[in-house]
SELOSE-261023 format. One record per residue: residue number from 1; x, y, z of N, C-alpha, C in turn; residue in three letters. Coordinates in Angstrom, 1 decimal. Last residue first. Layout:
N
{NUM,{X,Y,Z},{X,Y,Z},{X,Y,Z},'ALA'} ...
***
This chain:
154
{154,{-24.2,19.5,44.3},{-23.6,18.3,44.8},{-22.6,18.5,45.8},'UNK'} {153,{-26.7,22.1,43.4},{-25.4,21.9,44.1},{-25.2,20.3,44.8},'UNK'} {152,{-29.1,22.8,41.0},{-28.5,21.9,42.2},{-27.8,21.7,42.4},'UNK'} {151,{-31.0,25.3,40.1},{-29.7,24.8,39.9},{-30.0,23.9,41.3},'UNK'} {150,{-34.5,25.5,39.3},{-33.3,25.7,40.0},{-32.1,24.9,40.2},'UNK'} {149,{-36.4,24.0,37.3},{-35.5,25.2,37.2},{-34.4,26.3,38.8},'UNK'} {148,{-36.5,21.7,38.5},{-37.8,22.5,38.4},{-37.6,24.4,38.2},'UNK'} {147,{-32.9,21.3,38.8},{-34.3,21.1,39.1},{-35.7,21.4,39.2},'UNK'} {146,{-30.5,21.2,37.0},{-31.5,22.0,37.2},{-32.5,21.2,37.7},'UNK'} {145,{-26.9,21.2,36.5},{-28.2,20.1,36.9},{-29.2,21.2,37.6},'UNK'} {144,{-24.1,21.0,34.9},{-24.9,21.7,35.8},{-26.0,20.8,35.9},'UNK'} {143,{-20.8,19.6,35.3},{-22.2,19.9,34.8},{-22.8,20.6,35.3},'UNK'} {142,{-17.6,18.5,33.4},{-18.4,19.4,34.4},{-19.8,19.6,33.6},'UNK'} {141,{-16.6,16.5,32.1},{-15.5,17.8,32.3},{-16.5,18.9,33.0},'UNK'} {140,{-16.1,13.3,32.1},{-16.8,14.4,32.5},{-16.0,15.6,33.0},'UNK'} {139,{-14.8,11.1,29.8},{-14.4,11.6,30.8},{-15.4,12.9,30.7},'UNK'} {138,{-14.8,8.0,28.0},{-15.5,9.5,28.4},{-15.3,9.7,29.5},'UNK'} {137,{-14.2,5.8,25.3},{-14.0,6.4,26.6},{-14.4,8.0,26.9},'UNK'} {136,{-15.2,5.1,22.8},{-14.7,3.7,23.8},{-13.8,4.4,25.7},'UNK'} {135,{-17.3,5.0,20.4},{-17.1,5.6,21.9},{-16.3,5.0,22.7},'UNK'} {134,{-17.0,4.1,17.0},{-17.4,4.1,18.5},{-16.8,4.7,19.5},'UNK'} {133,{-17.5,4.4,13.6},{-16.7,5.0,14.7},{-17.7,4.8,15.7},'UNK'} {132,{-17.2,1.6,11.7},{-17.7,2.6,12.2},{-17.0,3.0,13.4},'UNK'} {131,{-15.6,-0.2,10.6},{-15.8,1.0,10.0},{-16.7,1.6,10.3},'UNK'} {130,{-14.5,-1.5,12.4},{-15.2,-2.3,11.6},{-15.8,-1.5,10.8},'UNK'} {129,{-14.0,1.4,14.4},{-13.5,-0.3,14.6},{-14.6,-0.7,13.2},'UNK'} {128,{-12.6,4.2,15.3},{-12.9,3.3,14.1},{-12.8,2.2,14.0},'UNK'} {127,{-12.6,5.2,18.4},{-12.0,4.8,17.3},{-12.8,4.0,16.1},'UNK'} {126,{-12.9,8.2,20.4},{-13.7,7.3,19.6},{-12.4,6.7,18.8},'UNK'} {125,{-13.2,9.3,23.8},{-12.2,9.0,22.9},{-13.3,7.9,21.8},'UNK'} {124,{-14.2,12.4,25.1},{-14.1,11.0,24.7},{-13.5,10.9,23.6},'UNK'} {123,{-15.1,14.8,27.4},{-13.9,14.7,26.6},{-14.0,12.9,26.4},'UNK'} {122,{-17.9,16.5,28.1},{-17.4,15.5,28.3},{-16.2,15.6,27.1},'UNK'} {121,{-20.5,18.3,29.9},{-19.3,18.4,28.6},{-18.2,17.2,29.3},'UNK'} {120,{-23.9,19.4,30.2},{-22.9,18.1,30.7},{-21.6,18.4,29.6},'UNK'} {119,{-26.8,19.8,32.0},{-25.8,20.0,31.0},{-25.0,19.3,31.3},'UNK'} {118,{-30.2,18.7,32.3},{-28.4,18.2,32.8},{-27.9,19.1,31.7},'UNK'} {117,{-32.9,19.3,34.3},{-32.1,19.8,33.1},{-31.2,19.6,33.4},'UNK'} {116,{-35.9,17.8,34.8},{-34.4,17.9,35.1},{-33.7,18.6,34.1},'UNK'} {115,{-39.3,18.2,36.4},{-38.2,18.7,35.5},{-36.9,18.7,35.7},'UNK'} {114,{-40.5,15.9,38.1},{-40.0,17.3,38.3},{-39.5,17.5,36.7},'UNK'} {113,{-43.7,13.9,39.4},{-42.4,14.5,38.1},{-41.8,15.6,38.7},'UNK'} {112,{-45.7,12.1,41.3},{-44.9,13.1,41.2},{-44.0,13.3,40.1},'UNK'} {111,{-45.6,9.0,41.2},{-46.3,10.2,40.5},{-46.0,11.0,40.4},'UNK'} {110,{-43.3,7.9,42.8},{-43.6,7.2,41.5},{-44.4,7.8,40.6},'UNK'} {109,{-42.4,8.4,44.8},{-44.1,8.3,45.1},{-44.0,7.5,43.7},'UNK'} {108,{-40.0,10.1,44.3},{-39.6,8.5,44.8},{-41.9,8.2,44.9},'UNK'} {107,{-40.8,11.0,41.2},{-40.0,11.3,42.4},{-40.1,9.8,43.1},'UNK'} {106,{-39.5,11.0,37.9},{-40.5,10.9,39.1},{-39.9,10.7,40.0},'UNK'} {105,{-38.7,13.3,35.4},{-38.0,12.4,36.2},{-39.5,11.9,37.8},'UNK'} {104,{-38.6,15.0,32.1},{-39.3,14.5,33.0},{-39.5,13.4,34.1},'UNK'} {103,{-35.8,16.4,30.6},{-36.9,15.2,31.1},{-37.8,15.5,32.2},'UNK'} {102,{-32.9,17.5,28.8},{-34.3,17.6,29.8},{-35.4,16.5,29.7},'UNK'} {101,{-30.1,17.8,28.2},{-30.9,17.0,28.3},{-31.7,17.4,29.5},'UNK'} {100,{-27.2,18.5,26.5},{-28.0,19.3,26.9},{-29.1,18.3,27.3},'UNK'} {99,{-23.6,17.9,25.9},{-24.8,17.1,26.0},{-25.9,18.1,26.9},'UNK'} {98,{-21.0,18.3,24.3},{-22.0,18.8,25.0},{-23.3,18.1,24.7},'UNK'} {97,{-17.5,17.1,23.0},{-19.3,17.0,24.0},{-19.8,17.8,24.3},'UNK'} {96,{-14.6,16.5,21.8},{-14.7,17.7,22.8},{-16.7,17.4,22.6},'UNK'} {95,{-12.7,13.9,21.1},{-13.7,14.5,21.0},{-14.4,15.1,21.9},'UNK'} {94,{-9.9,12.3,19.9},{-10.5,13.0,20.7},{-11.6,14.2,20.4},'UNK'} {93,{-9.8,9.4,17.4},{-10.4,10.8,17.4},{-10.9,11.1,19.0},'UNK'} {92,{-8.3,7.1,14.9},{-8.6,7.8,16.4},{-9.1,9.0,16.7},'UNK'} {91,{-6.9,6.4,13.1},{-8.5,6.1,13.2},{-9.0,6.1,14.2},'UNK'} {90,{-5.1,9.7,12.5},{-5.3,8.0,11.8},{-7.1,7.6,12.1},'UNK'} {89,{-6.4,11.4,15.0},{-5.3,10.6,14.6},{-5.7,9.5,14.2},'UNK'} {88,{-8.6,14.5,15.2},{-8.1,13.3,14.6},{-7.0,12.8,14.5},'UNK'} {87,{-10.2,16.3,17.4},{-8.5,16.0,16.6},{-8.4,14.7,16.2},'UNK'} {86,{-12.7,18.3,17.5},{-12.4,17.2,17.8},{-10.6,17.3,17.1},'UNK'} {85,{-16.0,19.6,19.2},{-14.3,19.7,18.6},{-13.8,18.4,18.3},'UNK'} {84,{-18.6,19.0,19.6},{-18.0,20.6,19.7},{-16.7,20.4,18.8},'UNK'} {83,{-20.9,17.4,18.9},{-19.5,17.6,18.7},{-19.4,18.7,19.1},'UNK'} {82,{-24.0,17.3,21.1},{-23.0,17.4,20.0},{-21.6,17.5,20.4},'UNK'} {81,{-27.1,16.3,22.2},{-25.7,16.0,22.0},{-24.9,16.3,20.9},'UNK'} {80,{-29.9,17.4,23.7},{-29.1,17.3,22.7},{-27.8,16.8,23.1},'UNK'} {79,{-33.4,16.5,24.6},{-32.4,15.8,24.4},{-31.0,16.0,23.2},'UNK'} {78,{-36.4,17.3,25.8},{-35.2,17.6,24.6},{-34.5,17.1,24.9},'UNK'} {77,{-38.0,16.0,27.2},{-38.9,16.4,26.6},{-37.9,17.5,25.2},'UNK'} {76,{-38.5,12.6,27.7},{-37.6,13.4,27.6},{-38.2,14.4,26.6},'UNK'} {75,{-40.6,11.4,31.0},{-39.9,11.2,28.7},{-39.0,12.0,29.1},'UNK'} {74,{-39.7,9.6,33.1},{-41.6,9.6,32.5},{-41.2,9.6,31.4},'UNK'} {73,{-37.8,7.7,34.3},{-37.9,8.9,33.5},{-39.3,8.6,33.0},'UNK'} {72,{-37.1,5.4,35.3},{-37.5,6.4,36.7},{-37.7,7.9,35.4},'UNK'} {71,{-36.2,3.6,33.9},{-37.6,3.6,34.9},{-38.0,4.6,35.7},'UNK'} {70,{-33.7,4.6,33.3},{-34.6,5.0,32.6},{-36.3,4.7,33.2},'UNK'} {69,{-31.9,3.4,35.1},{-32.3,5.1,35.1},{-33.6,5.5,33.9},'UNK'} {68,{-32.3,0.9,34.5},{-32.8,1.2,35.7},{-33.3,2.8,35.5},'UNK'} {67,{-31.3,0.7,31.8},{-32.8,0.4,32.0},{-33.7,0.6,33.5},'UNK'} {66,{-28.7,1.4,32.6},{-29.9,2.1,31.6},{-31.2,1.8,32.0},'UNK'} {65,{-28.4,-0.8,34.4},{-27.8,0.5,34.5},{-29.0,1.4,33.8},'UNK'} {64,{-28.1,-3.1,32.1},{-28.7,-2.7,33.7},{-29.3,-1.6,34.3},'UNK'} {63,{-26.1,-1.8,31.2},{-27.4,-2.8,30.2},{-28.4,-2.3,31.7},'UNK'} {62,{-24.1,-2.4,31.9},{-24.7,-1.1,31.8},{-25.9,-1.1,31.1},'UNK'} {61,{-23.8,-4.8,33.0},{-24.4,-4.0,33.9},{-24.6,-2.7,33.5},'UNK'} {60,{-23.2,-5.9,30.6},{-24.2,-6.0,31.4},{-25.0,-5.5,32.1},'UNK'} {59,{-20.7,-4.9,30.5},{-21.8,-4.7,29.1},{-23.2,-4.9,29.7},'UNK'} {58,{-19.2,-4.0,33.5},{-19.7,-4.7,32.5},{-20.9,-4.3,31.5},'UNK'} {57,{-17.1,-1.8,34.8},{-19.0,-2.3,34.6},{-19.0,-3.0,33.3},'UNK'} {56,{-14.9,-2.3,37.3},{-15.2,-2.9,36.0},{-16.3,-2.9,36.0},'UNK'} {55,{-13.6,0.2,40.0},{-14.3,-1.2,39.3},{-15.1,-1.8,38.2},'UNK'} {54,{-12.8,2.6,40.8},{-11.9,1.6,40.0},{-12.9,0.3,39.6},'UNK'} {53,{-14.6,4.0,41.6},{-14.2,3.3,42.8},{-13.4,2.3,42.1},'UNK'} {52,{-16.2,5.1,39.8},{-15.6,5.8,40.9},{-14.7,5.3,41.8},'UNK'} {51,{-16.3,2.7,37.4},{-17.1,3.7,38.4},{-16.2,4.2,39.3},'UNK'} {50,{-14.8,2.7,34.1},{-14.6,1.7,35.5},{-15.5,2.9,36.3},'UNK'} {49,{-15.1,0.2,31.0},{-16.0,1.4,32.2},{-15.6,0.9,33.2},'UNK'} {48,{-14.2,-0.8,27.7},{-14.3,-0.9,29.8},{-14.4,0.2,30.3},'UNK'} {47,{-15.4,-2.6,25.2},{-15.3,-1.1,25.5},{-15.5,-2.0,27.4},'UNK'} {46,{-15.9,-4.7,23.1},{-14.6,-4.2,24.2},{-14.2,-3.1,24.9},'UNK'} {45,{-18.2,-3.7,22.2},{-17.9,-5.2,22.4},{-16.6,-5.4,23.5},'UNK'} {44,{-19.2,-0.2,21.8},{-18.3,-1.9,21.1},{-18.4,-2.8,22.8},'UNK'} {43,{-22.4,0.2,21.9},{-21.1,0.8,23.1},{-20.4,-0.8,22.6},'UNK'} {42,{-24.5,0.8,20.3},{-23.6,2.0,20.7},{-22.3,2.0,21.2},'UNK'} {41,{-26.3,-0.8,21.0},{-25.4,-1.2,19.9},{-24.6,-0.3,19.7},'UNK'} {40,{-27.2,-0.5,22.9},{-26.3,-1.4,23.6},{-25.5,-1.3,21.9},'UNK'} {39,{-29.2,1.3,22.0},{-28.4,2.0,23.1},{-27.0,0.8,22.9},'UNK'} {38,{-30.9,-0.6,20.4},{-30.2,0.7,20.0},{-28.5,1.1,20.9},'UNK'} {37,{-32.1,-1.9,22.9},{-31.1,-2.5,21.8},{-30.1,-1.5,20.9},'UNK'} {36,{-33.1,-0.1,24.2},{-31.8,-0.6,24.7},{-31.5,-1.4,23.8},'UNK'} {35,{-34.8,2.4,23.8},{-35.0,1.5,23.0},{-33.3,0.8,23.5},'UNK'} {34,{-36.0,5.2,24.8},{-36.0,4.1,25.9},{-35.5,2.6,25.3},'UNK'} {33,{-36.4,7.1,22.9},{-37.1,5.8,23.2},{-37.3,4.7,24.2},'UNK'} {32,{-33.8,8.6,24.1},{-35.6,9.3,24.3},{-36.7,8.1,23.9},'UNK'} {31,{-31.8,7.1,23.6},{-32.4,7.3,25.1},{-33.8,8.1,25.0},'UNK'} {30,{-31.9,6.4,21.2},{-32.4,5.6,21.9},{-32.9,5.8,23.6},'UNK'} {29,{-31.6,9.2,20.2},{-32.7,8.8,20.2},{-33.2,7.2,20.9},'UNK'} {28,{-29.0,9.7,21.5},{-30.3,10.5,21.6},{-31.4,10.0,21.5},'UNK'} {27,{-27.8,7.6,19.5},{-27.9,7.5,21.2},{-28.8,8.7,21.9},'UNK'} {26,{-27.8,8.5,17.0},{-28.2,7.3,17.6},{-28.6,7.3,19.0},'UNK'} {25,{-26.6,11.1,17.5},{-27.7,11.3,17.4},{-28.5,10.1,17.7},'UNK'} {24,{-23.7,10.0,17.7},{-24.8,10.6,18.8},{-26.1,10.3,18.7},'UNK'} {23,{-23.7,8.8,15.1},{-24.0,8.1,16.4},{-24.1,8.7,17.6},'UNK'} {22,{-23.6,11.2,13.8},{-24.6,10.4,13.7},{-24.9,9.4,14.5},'UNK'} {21,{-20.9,12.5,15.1},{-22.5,13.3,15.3},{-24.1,12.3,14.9},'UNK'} {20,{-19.6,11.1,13.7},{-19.4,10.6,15.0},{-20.7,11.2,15.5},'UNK'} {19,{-19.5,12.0,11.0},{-19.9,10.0,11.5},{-19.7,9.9,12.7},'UNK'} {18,{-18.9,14.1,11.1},{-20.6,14.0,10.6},{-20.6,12.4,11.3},'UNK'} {17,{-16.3,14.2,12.0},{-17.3,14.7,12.7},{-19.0,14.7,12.6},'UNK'} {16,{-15.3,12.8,10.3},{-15.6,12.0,10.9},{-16.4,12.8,12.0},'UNK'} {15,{-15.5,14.7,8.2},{-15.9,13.8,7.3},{-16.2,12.7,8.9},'UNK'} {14,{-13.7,16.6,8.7},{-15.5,17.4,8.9},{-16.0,16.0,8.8},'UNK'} {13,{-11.3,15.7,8.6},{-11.7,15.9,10.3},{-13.4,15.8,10.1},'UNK'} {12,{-11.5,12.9,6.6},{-11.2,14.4,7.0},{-11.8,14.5,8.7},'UNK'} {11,{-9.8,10.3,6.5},{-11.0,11.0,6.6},{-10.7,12.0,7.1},'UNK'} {10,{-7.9,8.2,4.0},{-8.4,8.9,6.0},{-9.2,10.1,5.3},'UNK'} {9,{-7.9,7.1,2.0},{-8.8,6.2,2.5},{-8.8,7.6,3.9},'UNK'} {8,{-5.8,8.6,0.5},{-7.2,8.4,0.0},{-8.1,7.9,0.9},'UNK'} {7,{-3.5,8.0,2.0},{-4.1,9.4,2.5},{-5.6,8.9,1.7},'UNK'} {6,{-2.6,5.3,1.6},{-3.5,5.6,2.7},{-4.3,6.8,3.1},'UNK'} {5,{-2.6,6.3,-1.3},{-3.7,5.3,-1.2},{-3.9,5.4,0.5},'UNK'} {4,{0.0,7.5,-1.0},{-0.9,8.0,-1.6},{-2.5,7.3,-1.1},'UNK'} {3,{2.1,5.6,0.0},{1.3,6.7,1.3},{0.0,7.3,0.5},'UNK'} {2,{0.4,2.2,-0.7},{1.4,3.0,-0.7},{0.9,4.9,-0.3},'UNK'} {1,{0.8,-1.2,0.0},{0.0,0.0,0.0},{0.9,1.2,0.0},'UNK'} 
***
């Protein structure tokens, strides 16, 4: 193979920012469907998550995970995620997030709703496996969190 033919095949920055923006948008809409086949087809095969405490979540348990936080959401009444930035290497790509998301959350009565509003910016890492680009790490770079429009302090 020769250097001409690999530059033919890499992708521009704009070219993996539309392919990485599309599987957002994937994951927008599985989370506003509630649709966990969608969601699970999101996250490779070898992808490792570790919680706060160093320890391995499995594919399983984020399988879990989902379907728990999502029992507790009535809908979602917007839901954005976008690219903000990104750097490509080869078939790698740091990628600069913002994720805006409102819903409708019930309280522990199970009737009661509030309104949530998360902001959220995250720094992830995507690579190009089997010629699509996946998510295979995310780090939280800070949020806000509204409740019935008042901010909430953690």
């Amino acid at each position: 193979m020769t250097l001409s033919s690999c530059r033919a095949r890499q992708q521009s920055p704009a070219q993996v920012k539309s392919e990485i923006q599309k599987q957002l948008d994937k994951c927008v809409l599985a989370v506003q469907t509630k649709d966990i086949e969608l969601y699970m087809s999101l996250i490779p095969d070898d992808f490792i998550l570790y919680d706060e405490n160093g320890e391995v979540i499995t594919r399983e348990m984020q399988r879990n995970y989902a379907l728990r936080d999502w029992s507790i959401i009535d809908s979602t009444l917007n839901n954005q995620f976008i690219v903000d930035s990104l750097q490509v290497i080869r078939d790698s790509a740091l990628v600069y997030t913002s994720q805006r998301w409102e819903r409708l959350m019930f309280q522990r009565d199970g009737i009661t709703r509030d309104t949530i509003v998360t902001s959220q910016k995250h720094l992830e890492t995507w690579k190009k496996t089997k010629g699509v680009w996946m998510n295979y790490d995310v780090k939280e770079l800070g949020s806000q969190i509204f409740i019935n429009g008042k901010e909430y302090k953690q």
